[in-house]
C-alpha positions as CSV (number, residue, x, y, z in Angstrom):
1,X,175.1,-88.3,-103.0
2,X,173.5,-84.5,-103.4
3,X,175.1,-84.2,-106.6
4,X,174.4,-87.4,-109.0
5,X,171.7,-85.1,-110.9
6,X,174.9,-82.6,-111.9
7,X,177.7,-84.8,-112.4
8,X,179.1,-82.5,-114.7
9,X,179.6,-79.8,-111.6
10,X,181.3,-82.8,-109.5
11,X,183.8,-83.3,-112.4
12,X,184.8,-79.3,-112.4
13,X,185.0,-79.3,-108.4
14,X,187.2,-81.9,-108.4
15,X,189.0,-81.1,-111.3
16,X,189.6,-78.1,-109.4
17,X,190.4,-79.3,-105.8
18,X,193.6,-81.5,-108.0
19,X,194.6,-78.2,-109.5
20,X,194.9,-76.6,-105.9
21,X,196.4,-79.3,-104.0
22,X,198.5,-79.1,-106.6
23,X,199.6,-75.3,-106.9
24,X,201.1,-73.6,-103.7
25,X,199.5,-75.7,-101.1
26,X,203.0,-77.0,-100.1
27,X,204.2,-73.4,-99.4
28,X,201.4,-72.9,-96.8
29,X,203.0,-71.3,-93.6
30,X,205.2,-73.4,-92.1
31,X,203.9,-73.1,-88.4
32,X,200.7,-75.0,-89.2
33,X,201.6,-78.6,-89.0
34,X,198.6,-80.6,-90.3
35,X,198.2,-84.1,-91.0
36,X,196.8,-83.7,-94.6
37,X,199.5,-81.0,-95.7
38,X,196.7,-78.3,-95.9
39,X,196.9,-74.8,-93.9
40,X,194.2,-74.0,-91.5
41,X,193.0,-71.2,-93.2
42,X,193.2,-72.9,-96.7
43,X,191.1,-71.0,-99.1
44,X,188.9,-73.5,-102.1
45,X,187.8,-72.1,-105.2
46,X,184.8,-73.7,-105.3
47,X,183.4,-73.1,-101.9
48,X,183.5,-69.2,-102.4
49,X,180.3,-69.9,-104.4
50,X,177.6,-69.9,-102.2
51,X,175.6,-72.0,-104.7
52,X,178.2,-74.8,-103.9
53,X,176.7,-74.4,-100.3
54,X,172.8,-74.2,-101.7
55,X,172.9,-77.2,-103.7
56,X,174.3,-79.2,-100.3
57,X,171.1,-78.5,-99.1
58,X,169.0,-78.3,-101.8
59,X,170.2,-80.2,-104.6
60,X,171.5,-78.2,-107.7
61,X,168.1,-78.1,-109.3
62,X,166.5,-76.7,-107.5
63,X,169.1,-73.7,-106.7
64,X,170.3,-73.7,-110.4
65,X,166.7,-74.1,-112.3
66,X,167.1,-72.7,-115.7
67,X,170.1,-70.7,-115.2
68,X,172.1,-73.1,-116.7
69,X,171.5,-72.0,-120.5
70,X,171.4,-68.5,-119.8
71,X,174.9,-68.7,-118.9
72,X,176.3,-70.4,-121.9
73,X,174.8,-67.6,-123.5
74,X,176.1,-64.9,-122.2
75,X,179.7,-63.8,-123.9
76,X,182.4,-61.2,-123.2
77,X,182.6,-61.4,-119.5
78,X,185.7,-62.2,-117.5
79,X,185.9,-65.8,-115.1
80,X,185.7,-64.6,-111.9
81,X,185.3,-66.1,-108.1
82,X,183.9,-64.1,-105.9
83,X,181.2,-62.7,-108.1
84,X,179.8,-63.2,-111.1
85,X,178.3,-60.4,-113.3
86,X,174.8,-59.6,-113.8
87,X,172.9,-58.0,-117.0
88,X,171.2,-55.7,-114.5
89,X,174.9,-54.4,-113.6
90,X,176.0,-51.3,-116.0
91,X,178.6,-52.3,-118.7
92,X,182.1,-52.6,-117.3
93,X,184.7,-50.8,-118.0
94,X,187.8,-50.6,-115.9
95,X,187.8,-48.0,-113.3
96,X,191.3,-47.2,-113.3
97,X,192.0,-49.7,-110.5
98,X,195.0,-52.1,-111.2
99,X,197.6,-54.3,-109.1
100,X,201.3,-54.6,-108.6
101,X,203.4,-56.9,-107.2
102,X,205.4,-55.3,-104.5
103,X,208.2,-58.0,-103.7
104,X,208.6,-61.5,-103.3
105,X,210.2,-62.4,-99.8
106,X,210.5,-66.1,-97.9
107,X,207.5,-67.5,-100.2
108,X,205.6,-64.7,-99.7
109,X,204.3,-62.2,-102.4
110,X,203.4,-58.6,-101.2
111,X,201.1,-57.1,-103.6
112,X,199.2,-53.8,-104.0
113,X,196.2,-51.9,-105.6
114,X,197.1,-48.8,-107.5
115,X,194.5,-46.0,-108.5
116,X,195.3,-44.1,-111.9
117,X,194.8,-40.3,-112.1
118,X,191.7,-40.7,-113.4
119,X,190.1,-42.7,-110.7
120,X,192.2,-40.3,-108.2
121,X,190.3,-37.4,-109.2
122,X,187.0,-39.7,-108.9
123,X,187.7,-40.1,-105.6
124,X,188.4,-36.9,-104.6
125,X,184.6,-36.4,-105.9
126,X,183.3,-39.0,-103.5
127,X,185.3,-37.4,-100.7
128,X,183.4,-33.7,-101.0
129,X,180.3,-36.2,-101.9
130,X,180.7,-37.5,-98.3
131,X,181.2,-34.6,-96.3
132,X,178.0,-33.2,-97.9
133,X,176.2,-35.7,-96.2
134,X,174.1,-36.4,-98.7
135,X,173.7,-39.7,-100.2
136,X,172.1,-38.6,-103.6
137,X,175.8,-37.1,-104.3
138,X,177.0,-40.5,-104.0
139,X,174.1,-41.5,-106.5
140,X,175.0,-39.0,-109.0
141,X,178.5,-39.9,-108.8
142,X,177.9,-43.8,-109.1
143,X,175.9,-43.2,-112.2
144,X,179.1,-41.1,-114.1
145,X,181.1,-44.0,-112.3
146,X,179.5,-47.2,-111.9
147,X,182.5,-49.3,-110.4
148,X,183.8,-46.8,-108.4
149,X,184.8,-48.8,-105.3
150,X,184.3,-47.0,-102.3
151,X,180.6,-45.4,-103.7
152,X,179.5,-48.5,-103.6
153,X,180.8,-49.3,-100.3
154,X,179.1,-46.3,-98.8
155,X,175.8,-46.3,-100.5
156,X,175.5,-50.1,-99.8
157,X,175.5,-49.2,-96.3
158,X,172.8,-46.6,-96.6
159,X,170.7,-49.5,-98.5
160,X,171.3,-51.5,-95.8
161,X,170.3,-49.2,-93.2
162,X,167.2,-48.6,-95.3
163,X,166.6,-52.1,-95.3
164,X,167.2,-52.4,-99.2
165,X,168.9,-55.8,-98.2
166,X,168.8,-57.0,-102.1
167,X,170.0,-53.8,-103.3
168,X,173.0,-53.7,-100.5
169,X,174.7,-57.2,-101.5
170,X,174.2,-56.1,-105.2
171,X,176.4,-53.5,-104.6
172,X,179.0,-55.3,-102.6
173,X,179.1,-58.2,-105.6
174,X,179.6,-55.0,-108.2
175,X,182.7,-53.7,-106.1
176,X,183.9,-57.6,-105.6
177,X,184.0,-57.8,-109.4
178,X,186.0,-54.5,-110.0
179,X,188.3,-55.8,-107.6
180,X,188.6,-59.3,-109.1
181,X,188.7,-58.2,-112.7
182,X,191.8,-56.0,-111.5
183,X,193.8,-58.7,-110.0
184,X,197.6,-59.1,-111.2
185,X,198.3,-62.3,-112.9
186,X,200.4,-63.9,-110.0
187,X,197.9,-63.3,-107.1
188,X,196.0,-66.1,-105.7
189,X,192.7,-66.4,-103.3
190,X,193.9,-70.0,-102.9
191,X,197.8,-70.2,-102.3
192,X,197.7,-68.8,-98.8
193,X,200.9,-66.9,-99.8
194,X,199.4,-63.4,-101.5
195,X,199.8,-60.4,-99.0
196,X,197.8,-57.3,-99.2
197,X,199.0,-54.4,-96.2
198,X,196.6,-52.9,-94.8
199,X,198.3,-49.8,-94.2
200,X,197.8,-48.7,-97.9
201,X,194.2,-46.8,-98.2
202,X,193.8,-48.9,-101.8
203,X,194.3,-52.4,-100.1
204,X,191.9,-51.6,-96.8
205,X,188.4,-51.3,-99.7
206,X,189.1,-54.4,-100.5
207,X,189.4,-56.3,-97.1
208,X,186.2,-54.2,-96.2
209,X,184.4,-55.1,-99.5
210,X,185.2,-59.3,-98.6
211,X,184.2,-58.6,-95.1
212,X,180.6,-56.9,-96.0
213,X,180.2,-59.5,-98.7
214,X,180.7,-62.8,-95.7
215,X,178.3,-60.7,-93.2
216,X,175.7,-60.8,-96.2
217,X,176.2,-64.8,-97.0
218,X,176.3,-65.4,-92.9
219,X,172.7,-63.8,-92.6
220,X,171.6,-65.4,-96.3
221,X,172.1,-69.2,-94.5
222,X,175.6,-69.3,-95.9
223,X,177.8,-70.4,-93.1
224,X,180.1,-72.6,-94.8
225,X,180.2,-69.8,-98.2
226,X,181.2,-67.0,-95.1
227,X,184.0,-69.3,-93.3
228,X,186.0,-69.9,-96.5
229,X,185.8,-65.9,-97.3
230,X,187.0,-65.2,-93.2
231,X,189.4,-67.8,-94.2
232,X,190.5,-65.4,-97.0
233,X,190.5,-62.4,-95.5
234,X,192.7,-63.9,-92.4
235,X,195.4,-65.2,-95.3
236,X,195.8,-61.6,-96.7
237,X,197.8,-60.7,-93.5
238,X,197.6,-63.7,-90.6
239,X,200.0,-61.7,-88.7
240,X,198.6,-58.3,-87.9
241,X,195.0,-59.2,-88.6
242,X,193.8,-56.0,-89.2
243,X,189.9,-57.0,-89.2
244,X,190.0,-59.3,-86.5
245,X,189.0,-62.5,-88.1
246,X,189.9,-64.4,-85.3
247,X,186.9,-63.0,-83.2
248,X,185.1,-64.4,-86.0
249,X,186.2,-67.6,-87.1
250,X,185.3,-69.9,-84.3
251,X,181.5,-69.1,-84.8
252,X,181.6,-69.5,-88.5
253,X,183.0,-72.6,-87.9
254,X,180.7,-73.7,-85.2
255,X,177.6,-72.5,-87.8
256,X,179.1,-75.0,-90.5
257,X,179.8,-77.6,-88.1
258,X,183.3,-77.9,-89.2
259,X,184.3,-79.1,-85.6
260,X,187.5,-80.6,-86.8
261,X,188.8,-77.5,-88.6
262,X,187.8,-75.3,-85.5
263,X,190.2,-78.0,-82.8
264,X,193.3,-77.5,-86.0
265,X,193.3,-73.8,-85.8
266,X,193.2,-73.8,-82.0
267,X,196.3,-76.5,-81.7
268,X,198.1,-75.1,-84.5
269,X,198.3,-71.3,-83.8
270,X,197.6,-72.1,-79.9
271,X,201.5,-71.8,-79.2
272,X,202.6,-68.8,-81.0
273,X,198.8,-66.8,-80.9
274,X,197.5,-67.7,-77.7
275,X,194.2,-68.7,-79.1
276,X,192.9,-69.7,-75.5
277,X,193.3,-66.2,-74.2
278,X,190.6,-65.3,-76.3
279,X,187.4,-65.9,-74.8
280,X,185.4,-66.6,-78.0
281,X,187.9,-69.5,-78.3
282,X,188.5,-70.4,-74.4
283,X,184.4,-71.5,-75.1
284,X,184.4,-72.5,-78.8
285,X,186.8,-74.9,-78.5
286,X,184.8,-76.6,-75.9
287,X,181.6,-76.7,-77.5
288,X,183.6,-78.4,-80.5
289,X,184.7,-80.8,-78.3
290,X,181.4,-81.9,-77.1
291,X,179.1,-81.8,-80.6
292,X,182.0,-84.4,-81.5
293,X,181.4,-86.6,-78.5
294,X,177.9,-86.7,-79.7
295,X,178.4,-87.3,-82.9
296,X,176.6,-91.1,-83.6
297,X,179.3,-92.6,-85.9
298,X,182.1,-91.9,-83.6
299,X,184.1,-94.5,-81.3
300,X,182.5,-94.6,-77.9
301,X,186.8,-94.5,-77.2
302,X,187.1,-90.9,-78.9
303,X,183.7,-89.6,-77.7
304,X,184.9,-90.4,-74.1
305,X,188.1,-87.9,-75.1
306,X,186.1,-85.5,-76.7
307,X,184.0,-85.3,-73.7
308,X,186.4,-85.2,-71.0
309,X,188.3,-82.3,-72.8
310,X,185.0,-80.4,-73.3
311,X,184.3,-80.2,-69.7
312,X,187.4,-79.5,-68.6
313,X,187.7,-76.4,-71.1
314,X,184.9,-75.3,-70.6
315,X,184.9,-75.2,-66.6
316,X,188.2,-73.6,-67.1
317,X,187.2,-70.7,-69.0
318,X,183.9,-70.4,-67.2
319,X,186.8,-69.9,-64.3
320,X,188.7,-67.8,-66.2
321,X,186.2,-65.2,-67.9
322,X,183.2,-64.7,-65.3
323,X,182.1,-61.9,-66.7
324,X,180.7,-64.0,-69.5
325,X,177.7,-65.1,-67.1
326,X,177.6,-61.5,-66.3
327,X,177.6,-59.6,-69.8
328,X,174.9,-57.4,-70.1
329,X,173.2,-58.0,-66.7
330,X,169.8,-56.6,-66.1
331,X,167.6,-56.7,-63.1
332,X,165.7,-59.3,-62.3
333,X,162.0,-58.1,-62.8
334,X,158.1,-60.4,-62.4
335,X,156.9,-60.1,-66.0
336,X,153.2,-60.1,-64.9
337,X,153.0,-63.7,-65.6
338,X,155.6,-64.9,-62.6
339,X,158.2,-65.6,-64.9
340,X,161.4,-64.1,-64.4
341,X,164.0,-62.6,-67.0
342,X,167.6,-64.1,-67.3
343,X,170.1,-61.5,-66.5
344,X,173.4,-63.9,-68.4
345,X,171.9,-63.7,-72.3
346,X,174.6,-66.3,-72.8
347,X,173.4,-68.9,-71.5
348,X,169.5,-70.1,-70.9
349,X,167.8,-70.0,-68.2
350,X,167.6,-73.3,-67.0
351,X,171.2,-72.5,-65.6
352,X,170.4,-69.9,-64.3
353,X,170.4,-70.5,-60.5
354,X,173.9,-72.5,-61.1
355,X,175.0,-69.2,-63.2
356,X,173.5,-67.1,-60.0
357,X,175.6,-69.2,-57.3
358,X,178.5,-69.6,-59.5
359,X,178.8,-65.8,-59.6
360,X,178.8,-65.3,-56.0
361,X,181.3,-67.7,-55.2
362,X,184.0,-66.3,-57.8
363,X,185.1,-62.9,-57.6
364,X,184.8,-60.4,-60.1
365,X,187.1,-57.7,-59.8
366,X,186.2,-54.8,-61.9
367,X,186.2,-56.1,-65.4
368,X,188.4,-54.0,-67.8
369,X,187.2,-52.2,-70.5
370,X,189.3,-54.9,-72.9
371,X,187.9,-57.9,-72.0
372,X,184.3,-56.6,-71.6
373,X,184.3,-55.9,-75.2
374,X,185.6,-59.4,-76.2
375,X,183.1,-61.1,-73.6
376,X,180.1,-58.9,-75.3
377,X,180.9,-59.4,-78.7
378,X,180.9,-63.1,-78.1
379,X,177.8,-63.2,-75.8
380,X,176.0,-61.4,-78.8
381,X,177.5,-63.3,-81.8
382,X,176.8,-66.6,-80.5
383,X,174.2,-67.1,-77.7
384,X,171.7,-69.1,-79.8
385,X,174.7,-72.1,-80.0
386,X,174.3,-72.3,-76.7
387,X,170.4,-72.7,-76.0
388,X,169.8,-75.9,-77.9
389,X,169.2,-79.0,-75.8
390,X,172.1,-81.0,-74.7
391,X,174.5,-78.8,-74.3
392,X,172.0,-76.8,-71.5
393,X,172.3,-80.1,-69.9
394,X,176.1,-80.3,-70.5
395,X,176.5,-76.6,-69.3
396,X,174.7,-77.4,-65.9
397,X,176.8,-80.2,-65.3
398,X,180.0,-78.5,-65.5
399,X,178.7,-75.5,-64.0
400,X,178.2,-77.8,-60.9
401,X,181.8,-79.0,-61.6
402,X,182.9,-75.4,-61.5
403,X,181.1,-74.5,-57.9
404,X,182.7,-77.4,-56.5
405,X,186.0,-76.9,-57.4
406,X,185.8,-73.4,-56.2
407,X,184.6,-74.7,-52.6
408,X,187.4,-76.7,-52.7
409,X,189.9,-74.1,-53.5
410,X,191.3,-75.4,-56.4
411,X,194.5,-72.9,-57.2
412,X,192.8,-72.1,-60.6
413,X,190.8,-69.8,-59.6
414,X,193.0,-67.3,-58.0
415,X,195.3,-67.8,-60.7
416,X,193.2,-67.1,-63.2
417,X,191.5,-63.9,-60.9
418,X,195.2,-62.5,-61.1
419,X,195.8,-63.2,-64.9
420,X,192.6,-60.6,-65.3
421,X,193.7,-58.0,-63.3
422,X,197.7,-57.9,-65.5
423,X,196.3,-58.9,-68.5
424,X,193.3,-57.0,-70.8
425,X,194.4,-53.5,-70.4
426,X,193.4,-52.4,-73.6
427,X,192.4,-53.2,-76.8
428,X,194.4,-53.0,-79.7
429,X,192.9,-50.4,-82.6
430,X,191.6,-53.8,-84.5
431,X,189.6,-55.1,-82.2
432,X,187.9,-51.6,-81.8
433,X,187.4,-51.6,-85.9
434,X,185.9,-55.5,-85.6
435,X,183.7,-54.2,-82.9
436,X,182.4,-51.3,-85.3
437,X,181.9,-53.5,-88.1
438,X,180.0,-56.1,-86.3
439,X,177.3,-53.9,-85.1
440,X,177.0,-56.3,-82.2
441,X,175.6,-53.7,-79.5
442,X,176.6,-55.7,-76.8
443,X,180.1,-54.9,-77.7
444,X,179.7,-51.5,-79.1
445,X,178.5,-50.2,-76.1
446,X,181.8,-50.9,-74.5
447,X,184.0,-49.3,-76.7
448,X,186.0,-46.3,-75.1
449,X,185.3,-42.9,-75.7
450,X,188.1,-41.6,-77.9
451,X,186.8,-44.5,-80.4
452,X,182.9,-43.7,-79.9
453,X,184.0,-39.3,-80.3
454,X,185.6,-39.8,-83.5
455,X,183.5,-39.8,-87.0
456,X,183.8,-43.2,-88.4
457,X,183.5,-43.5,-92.0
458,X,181.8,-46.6,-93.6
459,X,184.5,-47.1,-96.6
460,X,187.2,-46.4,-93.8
461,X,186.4,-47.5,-90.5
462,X,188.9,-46.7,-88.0
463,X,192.4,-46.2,-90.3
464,X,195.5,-47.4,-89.3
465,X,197.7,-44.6,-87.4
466,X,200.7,-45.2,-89.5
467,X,198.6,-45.3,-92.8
468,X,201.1,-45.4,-96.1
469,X,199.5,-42.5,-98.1
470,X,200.4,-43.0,-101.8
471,X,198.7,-39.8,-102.9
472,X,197.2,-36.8,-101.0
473,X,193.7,-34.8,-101.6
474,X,194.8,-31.4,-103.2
475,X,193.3,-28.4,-100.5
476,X,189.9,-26.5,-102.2
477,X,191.2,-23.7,-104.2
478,X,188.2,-21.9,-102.2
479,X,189.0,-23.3,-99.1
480,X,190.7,-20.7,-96.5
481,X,191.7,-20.3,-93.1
482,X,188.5,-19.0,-91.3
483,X,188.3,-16.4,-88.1
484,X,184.6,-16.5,-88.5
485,X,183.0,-16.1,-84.6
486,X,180.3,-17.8,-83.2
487,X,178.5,-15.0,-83.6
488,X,179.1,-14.8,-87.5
489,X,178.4,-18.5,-88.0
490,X,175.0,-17.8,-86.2
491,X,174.3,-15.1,-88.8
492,X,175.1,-17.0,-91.3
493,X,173.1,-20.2,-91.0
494,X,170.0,-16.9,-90.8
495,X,171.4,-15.1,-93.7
496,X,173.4,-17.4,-96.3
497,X,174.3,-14.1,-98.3
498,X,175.9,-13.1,-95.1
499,X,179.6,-12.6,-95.9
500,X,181.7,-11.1,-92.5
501,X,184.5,-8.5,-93.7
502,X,186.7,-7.0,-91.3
503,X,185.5,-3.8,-91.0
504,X,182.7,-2.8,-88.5
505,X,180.1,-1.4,-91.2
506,X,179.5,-4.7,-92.4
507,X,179.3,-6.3,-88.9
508,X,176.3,-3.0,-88.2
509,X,175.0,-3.9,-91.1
510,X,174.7,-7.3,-90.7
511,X,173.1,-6.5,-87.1
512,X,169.9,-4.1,-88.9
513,X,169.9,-7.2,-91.9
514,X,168.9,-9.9,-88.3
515,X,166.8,-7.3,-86.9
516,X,164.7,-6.9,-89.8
517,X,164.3,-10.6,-90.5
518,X,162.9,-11.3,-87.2
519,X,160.9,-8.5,-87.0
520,X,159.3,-10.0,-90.7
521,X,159.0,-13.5,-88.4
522,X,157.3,-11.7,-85.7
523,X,155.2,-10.0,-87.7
524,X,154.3,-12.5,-89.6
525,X,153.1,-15.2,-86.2
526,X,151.1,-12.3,-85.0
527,X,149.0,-12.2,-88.1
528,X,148.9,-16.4,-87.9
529,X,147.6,-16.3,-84.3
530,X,144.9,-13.3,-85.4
531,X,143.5,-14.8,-88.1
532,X,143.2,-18.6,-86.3
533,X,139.4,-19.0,-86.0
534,X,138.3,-21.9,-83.6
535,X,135.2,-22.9,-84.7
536,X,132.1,-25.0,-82.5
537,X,131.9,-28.4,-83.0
538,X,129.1,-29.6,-85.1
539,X,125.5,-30.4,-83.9
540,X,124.6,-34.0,-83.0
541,X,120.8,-33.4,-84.7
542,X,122.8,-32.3,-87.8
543,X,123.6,-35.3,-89.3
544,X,122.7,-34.6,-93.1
545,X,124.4,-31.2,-93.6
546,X,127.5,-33.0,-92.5
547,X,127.1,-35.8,-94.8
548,X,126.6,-33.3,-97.4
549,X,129.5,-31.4,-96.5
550,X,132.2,-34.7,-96.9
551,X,130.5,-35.5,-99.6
């Protein structure tokens, strides 16, 4: 229907979509039963183009325009996926990036970037660039080496942070298209069976690289465009996750309405994952369940299911994680106008008095550090999807549910008081490095200390313990051990020709060298303070001779 002005695009896509069902959907992993043969994290070609999204809702005219002939005009560049290049971008030439295949093993092909000596010694560059905290190093070396990957990782996020929001994405696309351009023949975005480990330093730009670029199509109105690049990143390396996209997937999901897909996931990896000790999904999968039972062209059979599963979930993991009506509590203050604020952000505040008793009645033992930083990052990710409407009125219902089951003594909620206490102890290092990269402060401000002491490095956050290092940074020739004092470094940030030797005429010398310098600074404020005049204030009957004087 949105596309019978392009027909020509409709052909491609689902010339496309035959090609992939085609190729390597049948070696999709083998615990994710589905009824139409697809994984649950199946990646589409086409749907990695936000404009495929854009025309959805806009119709391809009027996201296309006149873009069309420029295209066919412009030669010499490589088809890519993930981003396409622009005539602003500097002319490409290839960084010295390339990829191997590792081994093939039970379906499964384990590939790797490689950096050549050249781009080694580039990057050496970048790492002095970053310790001189100084972005305009990173500039300088960008402009010798315009696809060097983690540059424009790092300076993207000092666009960002300077709210350069065009500029930021721009660079994310360059580094995407470096990548892309590098790819080995046999690796695939779309056969579900392409590993990358993030252990290797080379692989982990390029997780980070997809990840910035979904966060940028997410905040652009691109839900669907961000879900099928979570999707991607999740099919690099389901089983150790290293970026977390599980805390992330439900929402995205939610955001595209893709109900359906988000209920797949949760059966399929429910048994071996447990997918419903995770509170972003212990609530997710509930509110799935009920925007289905509302749906207008469903049975009234299957909304009835839909809608007896959704309160049921959800009254169980409002049982089960408390301290999501508790996240971020703040006091109850008047707001000069009688109104009062609501202390569970979660949820609106027509609940709130149901929130209020419901939290009395179940007990909250001291909430670990783990599972306060699941419970925050998912009260501030997605507490808009719960204010609309209905589901207010569908989460007082079940919150009344929940207080009488508790008067009742229904088993469940013991049970599920002792499951907290044994489970959540900590948080694996991948959840911390989700956590960073979200910049959701209701999570990062309950991330433990020996995360929040450590310097975290934007083309690096958090590195694996047991990284595989494939080369080393050679030590500064002029770098050596130093027994400089506190004392020394002191006159040194005065005196930057100040050079300590080991014998003690230097260290005198040094001492007259300070004494003379701040006798020259106390000289010099006496002679400010003696020649500060403080003159009257002008006369009010004045009035022209001050005019004159601005004038």
């Amino acid at each position: 229907m949105w596309f019978q002005e392009d027909g020509a695009d409709d052909d491609i896509d689902a010339l496309l979509e035959t090609i992939e069902q085609s190729n390597g959907v049948t070696v999709q992993n083998a615990g994710c039963g589905s009824s139409d043969n697809r994984s649950v994290i199946y990646v589409e070609h086409r749907n990695l183009n936000p404009e495929t999204e854009l025309k959805r809702y806009f119709g391809a005219r009027a996201v296309l325009g006149d873009q069309r002939p420029r295209q066919r005009q412009r030669q010499f560049h490589r088809s890519t996926w993930m981003a396409s290049p622009k005539d602003t971008w500097p002319r490409f030439s290839r960084p010295g990036i390339s990829m191997t295949l590792l081994q093939s093993k039970d379906g499964l092909q384990y590939f790797t970037f490689e950096h050549s000596r050249d781009y080694q010694q580039v990057q050496f560059k970048f790492l002095d660039a970053v310790e001189s905290m100084d972005p305009n190093n990173i500039v300088t070396l960008l402009q010798m080496n315009p696809y060097h990957i983690d540059s424009l990782l790092q300076l993207s996020d000092v666009c960002r942070i300077q709210e350069d929001q065009e500029m930021a994405r721009d660079l994310i696309e360059r580094a995407l298209y470096s990548f892309e351009c590098a790819f080995h023949p046999l690796f695939s975005l779309t056969s579900g069976t392409c590993r990358l480990d993030y252990l290797r330093p080379e692989n982990r730009a390029f997780y980070l690289a997809v990840y910035k670029h979904m966060m940028f199509l997410e905040k652009r109105g691109c839900p669907r465009t961000a879900l099928e690049y979570c999707r991607l990143i999740l099919s690099l390396d389901p089983d150790s996750d290293p970026l977390c996209m599980l805390l992330l997937i439900d929402f995205l999901t939610l955001r595209s309405r893709e109900y359906h897909s988000l209920l797949r996931l949760y059966q399929d990896w429910e048994e071996y994952r447990n997918l419903s000790q995770l509170p972003n999904f212990a609530f997710s999968v509930a509110l799935s369940h009920f925007h289905l039972s509302e749906q207008e062209d469903i049975d009234p059979e299957e909304s009835e299911k839909h809608r007896h599963k959704a309160d049921l979930m959800l009254q169980n993991a409002l049982i089960m994680f408390p301290g999501a009506q508790k996240c971020n509590y703040y006091q109850i203050r008047d707001c000069s106008y009688g109104l009062y604020c609501n202390p569970f952000p979660l949820f609106p505040s027509s609940v709130f008095p149901f929130l209020s008793s419901l939290h009395a009645y179940i007990p909250l033992s001291r909430q670990s550090p783990a599972l306060a930083e699941l419970i925050g990052l998912y009260v501030g990710r997605t507490h808009t999807l719960w204010r609309e409407g209905g589901v207010m009125l569908w989460l007082e219902q079940c919150v009344k549910q929940v207080l009488h089951r508790v008067d009742t003594k229904d088993p469940l909620v013991e049970d599920c008081e002792n499951k907290r206490k044994q489970r959540y102890q900590s948080a694996p290092r991948n959840i911390h490095r989700h956590v960073l990269l979200s910049e959701i402060k209701e999570a990062t401000s309950t991330l433990p200390l020996d995360v929040t002491t450590q310097p975290v490095m934007g083309f690096d956050p958090l590195p694996p313990l047991d990284s595989v290092i494939s080369y080393s940074r050679p030590q500064r020739q002029n770098a050596r051990p130093s027994n400089e004092s506190t004392l020394s470094l002191f006159f040194r940030s005065l005196l930057p020709n100040f050079n300590l030797q080991e014998d003690d005429m230097e260290v005198a010398r040094a001492g007259r060298e300070l004494n003379q310098e701040v006798n020259r600074l106390m000289v010099a404020m006496r002679d400010m303070l003696a020649n500060i005049q403080f003159q009257e204030p002008p006369r009010e009957d004045n009035h022209d001779t001050d005019e004159e004087e601005w004038d």
